[in-house]
C-alpha positions in Angstrom: 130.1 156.5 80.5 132.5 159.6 80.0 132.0 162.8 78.5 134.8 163.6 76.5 136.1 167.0 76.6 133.7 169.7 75.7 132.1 167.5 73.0 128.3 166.2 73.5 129.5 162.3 73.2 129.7 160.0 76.1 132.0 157.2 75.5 133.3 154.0 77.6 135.9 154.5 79.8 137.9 152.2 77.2 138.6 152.7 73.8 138.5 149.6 72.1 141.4 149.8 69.6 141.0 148.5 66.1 144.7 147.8 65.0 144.2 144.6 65.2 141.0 143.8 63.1 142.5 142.4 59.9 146.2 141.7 61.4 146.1 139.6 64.5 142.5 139.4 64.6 140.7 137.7 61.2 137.0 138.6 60.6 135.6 136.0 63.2 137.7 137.3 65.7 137.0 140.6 64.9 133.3 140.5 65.1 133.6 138.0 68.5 135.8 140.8 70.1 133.4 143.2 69.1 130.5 141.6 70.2 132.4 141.3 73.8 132.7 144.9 74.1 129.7 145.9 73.4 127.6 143.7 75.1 130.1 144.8 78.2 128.6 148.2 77.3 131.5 149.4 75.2 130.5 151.6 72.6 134.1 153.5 71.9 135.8 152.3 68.5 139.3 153.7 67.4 140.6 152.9 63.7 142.8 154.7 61.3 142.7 154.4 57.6 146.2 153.0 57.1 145.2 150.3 59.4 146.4 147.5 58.8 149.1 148.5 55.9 152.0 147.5 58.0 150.6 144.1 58.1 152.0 141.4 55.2 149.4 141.2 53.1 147.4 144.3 53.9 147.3 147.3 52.1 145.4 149.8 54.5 142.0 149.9 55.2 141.4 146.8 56.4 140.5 147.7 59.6 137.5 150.0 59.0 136.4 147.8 56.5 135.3 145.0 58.9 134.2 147.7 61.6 131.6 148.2 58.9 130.6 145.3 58.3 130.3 144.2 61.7 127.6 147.6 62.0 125.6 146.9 59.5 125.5 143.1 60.1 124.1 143.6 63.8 122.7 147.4 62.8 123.8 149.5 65.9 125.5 152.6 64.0 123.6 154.7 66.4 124.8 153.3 69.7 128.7 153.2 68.6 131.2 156.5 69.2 133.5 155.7 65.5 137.0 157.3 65.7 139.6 157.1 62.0 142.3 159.1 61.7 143.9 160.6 58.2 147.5 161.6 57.5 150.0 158.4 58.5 149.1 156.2 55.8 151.2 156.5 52.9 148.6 156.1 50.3 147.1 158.9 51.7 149.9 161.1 53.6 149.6 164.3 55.3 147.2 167.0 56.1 146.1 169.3 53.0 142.6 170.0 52.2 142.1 167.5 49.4 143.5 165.5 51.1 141.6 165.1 54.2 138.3 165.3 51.9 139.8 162.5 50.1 140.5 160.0 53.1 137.4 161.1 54.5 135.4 159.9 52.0 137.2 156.8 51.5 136.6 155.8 55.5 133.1 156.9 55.2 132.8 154.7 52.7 135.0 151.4 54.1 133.1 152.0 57.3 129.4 152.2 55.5 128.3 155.0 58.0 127.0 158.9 56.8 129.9 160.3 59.5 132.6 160.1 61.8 132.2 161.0 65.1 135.6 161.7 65.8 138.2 162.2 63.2 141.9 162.7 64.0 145.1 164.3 61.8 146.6 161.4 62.9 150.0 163.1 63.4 151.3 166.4 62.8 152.2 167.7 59.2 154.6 170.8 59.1 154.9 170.9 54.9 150.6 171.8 55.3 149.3 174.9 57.1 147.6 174.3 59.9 144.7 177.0 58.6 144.2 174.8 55.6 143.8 171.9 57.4 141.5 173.0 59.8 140.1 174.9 57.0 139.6 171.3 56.0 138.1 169.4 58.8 135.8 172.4 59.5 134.6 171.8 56.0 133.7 168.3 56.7 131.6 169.0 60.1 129.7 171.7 58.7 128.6 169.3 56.0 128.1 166.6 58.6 130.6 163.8 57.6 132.1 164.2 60.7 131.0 165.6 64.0 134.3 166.4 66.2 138.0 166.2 65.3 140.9 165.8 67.1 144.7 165.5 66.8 147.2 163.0 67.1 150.7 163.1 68.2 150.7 166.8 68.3 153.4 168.9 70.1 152.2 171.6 73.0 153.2 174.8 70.7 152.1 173.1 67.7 148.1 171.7 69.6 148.4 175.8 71.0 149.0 177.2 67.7 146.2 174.9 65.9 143.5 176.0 68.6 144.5 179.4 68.9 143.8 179.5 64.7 140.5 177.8 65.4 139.4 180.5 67.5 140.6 183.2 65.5 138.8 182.1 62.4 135.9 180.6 63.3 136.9 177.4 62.8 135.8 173.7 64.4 138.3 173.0 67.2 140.5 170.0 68.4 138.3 168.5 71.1 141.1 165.7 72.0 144.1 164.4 72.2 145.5 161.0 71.2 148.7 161.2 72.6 151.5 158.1 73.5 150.9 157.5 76.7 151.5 154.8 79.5 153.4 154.0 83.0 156.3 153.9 80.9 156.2 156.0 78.3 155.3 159.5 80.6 157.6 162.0 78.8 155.5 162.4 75.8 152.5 163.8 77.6 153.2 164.8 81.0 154.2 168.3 81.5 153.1 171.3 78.8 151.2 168.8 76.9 149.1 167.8 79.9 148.5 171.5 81.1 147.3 172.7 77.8 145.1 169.7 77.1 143.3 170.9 80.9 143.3 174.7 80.5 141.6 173.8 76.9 139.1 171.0 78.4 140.4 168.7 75.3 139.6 165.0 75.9 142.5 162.6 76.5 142.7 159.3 75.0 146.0 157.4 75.3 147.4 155.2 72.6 149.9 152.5 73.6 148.2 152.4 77.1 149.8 149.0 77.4 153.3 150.1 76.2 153.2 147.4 73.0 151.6 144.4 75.6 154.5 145.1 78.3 152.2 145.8 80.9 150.1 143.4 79.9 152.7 141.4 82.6 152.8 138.7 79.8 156.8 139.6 79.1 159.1 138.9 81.8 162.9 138.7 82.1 164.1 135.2 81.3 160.6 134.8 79.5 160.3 133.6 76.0 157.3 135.5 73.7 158.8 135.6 70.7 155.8 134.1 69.1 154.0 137.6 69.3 154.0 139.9 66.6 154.4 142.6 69.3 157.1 140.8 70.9 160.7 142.5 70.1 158.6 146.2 70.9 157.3 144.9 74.6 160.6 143.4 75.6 162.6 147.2 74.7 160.6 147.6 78.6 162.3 145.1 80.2 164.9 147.4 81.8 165.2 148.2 85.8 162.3 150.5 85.3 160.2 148.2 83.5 160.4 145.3 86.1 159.8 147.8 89.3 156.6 149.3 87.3 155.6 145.3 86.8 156.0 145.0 90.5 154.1 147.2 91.4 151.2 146.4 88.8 152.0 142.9 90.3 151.1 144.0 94.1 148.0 145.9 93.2 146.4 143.4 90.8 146.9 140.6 93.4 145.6 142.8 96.3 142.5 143.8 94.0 141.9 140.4 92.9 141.8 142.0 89.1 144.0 141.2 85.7 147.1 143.0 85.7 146.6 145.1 82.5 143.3 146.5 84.2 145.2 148.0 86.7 147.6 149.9 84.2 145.0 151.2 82.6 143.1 152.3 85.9 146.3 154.2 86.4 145.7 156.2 83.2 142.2 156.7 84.1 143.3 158.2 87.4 145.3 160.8 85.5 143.8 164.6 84.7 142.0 164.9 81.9 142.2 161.2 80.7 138.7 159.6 79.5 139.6 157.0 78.0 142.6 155.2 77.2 143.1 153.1 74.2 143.7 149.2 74.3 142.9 146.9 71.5 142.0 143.0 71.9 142.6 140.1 69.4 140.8 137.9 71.4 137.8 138.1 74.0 140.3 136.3 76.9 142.6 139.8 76.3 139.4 141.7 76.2 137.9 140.5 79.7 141.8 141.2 81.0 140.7 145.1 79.8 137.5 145.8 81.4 137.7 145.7 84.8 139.6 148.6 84.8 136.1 150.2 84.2 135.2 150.0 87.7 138.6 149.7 89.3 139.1 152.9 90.8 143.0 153.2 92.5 143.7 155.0 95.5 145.6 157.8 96.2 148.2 155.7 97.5 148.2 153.2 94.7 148.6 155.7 92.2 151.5 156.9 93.8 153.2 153.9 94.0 152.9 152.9 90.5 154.6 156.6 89.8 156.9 156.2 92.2 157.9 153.2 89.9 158.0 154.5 86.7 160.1 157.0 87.1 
């Protein structure tokens, strides 16, 4: 287990990510998955409350609606870390106080559980002070629906400015990040972003750790996946770039005798202030491709080299 940032939780060194449960993943499949991971020693969950609206079909919700039901049906609410987010989903957009109150009683109530352990603004909202909102979320710890928040897709002056309010009112702080994140996709984070996430001791918890299933290795040039609904998004990797970072996942995987995705994500955990990067899993044969990066610990050398190729 990880501690994550300056918070009192200790979470697996992967999140499991619930996008899936209710799109790719049906209610069986759900639960199996779930099952999996925990009984690997998982205890991490991320969900959002628009998820899985931009399914056909769906509507939102759908998502933390069977994380609930999978609690209560094998009753460990106690040993799981629950992470939702408010703010993206279009039934319930942006960040003002009502809000926030709003969507969080809505996932309290989809998800069958007395609080959220982590709850994310899921992305930033300009049109809503940030003073309100926090205003907001403190609100909701100090009345115990929720125990730590944390912010999604955030810029570095805009994460700065939020914290700095936090600590001039008195308010509950950010204690992570959920930022985009992978061998790929570096821009977003590295740089300001990372600094202030190190100097602040904020958690880090990657989303797209597997660039849309690109470094899964399952898309190739030449290859043919257009049966996956994450398809079209995976092959926008499959550039010069893209193939010399799949090499190099390629040469370690083979030299460790582990899955490729593992090592992509061992990368991120190699990487300050990470605790856990994000991957979700529709099936357990994805899932067992996930956890050995775990215990996969890269050297200096092989951390490098995948670098080296991403740039």
């Amino acid at each position: 287990m990880a501690r994550l940032g300056s918070t009192e939780l200790d979470v697996f060194p992967i999140c499991l990510g619930g996008n899936v449960f209710g799109w790719t993943a049906n209610r069986d499949e759900t639960f199996t998955v779930l099952d999996a991971y925990a009984g690997a020693g998982g205890n991490f969950i991320d969900s959002a409350d628009g998820y899985s609206a931009f399914a056909p079909g769906n509507s939102g919700g759908e998502s933390e609606t069977l994380i609930g039901e999978w609690l209560r049906a094998r009753g460990n609410r106690d040993d799981i870390v629950i992470a939702t987010k408010v703010g993206a989903w279009t039934e319930r957009p942006g960040l003002s106080a009502p809000n926030i109150k709003a969507a969080a009683e809505d996932s309290l109530r989809r998800l069958g559980v007395d609080h959220i352990d982590l709850y994310y603004a899921h992305r930033d909202d300009e049109s809503t002070p940030l003073a309100e909102t926090l205003g907001a979320f403190d609100e909701l710890v100090r009345d115990g629906k929720v125990r730590y928040i944390a912010a999604s897709n955030y810029s570095a002056p805009r994460l700065a400015e939020a914290l700095e309010i936090s600590r001039r009112e008195g308010l509950t702080r950010f204690a992570a990040l959920q930022p985009h994140y992978n061998l790929v996709e570096r821009g977003h984070f590295e740089g300001e972003l990372a600094e202030l996430c190190a100097r602040e001791d904020l958690g880090v918890l990657p989303y797209y750790s597997l660039a849309k299933g690109f470094l899964t290795g399952k898309y190739r040039p030449g290859g043919d996946s257009s049966e996956s609904p994450r398809a079209e998004g995976a092959r926008a990797y499959l550039n010069e770039r893209g193939v010399k970072v799949l090499a190099g996942l390629d040469e370690i995987a083979t030299l460790r005798n582990v899955p490729i995705p593992s090592v992509a994500l061992a990368w991120l955990l190699g990487q300050r202030s990470v605790t856990a990067p994000i991957a979700s899993a529709r099936n357990t044969e994805q899932l067992a491709d996930l956890l050995p990066a775990v215990e996969l610990k890269l050297t200096a050398a092989e951390l490098q080299r995948l670098a080296d190729a991403s740039i």
